[in-house]
N, C-alpha and C positions, 0 to 999 in steps of 0.2 A: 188447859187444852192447847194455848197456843206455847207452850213451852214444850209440850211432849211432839208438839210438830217440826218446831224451829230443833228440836233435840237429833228427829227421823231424818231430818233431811241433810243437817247437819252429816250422821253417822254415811249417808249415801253418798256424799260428795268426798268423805272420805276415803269408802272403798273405791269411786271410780279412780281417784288418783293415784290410791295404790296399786290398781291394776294397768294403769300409762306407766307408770315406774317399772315394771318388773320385766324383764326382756323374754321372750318365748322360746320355747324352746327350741324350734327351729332356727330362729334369726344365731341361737346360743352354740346350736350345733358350727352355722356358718362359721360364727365368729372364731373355731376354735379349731377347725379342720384346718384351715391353714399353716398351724402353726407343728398341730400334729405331723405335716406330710414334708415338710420343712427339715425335720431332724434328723431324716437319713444322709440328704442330704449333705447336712455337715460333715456326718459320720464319712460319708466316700469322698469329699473332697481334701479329710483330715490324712486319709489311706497313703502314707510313702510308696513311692514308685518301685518295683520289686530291683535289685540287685543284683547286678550281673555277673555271674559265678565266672570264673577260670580256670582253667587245670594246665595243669604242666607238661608237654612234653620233654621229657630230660635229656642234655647233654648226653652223649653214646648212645643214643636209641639209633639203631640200625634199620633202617630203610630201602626196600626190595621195589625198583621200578620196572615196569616196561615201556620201551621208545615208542612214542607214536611214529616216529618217520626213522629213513634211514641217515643213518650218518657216516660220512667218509673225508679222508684226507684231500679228496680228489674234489667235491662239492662244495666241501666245509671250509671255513677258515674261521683263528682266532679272533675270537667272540658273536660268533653267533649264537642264535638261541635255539632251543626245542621243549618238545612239553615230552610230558612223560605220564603215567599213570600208575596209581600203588598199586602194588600186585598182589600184598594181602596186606589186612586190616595191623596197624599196629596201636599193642597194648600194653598197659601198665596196670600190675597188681588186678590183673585179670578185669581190669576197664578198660574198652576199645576208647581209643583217644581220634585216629586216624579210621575212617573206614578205606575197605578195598575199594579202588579206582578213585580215590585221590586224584586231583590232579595237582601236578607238580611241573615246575619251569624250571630248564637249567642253561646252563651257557658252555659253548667247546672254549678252553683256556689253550688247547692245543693240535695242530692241526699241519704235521708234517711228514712228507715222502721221506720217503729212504734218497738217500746216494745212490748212484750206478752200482758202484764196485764195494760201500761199504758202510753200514749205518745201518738202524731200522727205522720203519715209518713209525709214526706215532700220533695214536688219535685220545687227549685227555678233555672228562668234563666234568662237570659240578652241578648238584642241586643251590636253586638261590631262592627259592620261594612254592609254596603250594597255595591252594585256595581252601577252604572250611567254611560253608554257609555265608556264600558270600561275603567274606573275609580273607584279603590276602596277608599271608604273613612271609617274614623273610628269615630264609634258614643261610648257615653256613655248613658246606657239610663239605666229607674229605673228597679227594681228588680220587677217580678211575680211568685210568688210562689200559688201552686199547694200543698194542703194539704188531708191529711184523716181525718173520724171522729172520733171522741173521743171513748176509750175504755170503759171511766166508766161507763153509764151507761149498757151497753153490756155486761162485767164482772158483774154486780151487777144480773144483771136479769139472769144468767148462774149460780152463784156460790148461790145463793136464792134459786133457782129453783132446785137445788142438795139438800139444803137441808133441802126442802118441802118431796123430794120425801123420803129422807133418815129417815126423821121423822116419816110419815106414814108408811116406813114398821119397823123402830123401834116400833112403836108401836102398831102396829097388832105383833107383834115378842114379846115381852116383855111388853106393856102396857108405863105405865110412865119411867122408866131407861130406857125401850128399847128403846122409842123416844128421848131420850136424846141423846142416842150412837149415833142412827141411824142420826139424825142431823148433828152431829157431822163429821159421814165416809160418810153424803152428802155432805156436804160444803166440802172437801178435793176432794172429785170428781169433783163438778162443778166447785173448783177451778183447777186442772188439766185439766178440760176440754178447760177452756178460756185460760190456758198458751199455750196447743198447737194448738188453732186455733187462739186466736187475735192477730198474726200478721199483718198486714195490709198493702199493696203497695200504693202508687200512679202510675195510667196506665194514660196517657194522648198521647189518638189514633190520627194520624195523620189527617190532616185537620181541629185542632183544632185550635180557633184564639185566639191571644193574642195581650192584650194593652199594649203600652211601650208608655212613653214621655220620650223626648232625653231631658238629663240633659247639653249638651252642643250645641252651635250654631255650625250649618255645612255650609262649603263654599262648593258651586260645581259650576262646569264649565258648561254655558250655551249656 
């Protein structure tokens, strides 16, 4: 009897230990959520940072601006600057690279009157740079120049014209010398006349559009 007891009680002391040893399943759940919620984690920290593509715009792509402001021989001088705007989208391989209204910066390389009696004016500029999502890049592109026209024949038909008139009253005045003279104090006049008016500007009003092809290939970010 005292065996079958010291046996029961035995058997009872060793289910309670078995049951301190075995962890619940709550405390199991705990212990194993963490590790669960953990592994994405790694996953998005492992993720490379995505790549930033470029496209080309190419060497000869021809570019259509129009001036935001006015520009002249009379205001301007070489190297100043102006901005300008694309006037339609340029594309490659039927991908828009550039959209319309771009803005674009360019610089006057030249900026001079005419002569009185001979010359013309001439007003030359360049693109040096546009903007793309807040990205300036820098282009080279050809030269456009803006001229006046030709003095000669304008002086001819001025300083002719003096001394047609100078002749005719030379010679109602005197006859034959007096048409001579008279010739003579016309043509000093009408050439006076063309020293102080042919001067000549170039005016180039804003909203005027100009072509450039860019002399070097452009990367930009896409």
């Amino acid at each position: 009897m005292k065996w079958a007891l010291s046996f029961l009680f035995l058997s009872l002391m060793l289910v309670l230990v078995g049951c301190q040893n075995t962890p619940s399943t709550s405390q199991s759940g705990m212990n194993q959520a963490p590790a669960a919620n953990s592994a994405p984690k790694t996953e998005e920290a492992a993720k490379p940072a995505p790549a930033v593509t470029e496209v080309e715009v190419p060497e000869g792509t021809v570019v259509r601006v129009r001036l935001d402001q006015a520009l002249s021989t009379v205001r301007n001088k070489q190297g100043d600057t102006f901005t300008a705007s694309l006037d339609e989208p340029v594309a490659v391989n039927g991908i828009e690279l550039l959209p319309k209204g771009t803005k674009f910066t360019g610089r006057v390389t030249t900026a001079d009157s005419s002569g009185r009696l001979k010359g013309r004016g001439a007003l030359g500029i360049i693109l040096e740079s546009f903007e793309l999502r807040g990205e300036t890049y820098k282009v080279d592109s050809s030269l456009d120049t803006r001229t006046t026209e030709d003095h000669k024949k304008r002086n001819i038909e001025m300083i002719g014209g003096g001394t047609g008139v100078g002749a005719l009253i030379g010679a109602i005045a005197g006859r034959g010398k007096g048409a001579a003279i008279g010739a003579a104090a016309g043509a000093a006049a009408g050439t006076g006349t063309a020293a102080a008016t042919g001067k000549k500007e170039v005016e180039v009003p804003a909203e005027t559009v100009f072509k450039f092809t860019l002399k070097n290939a452009v990367m930009v970010k896409g």
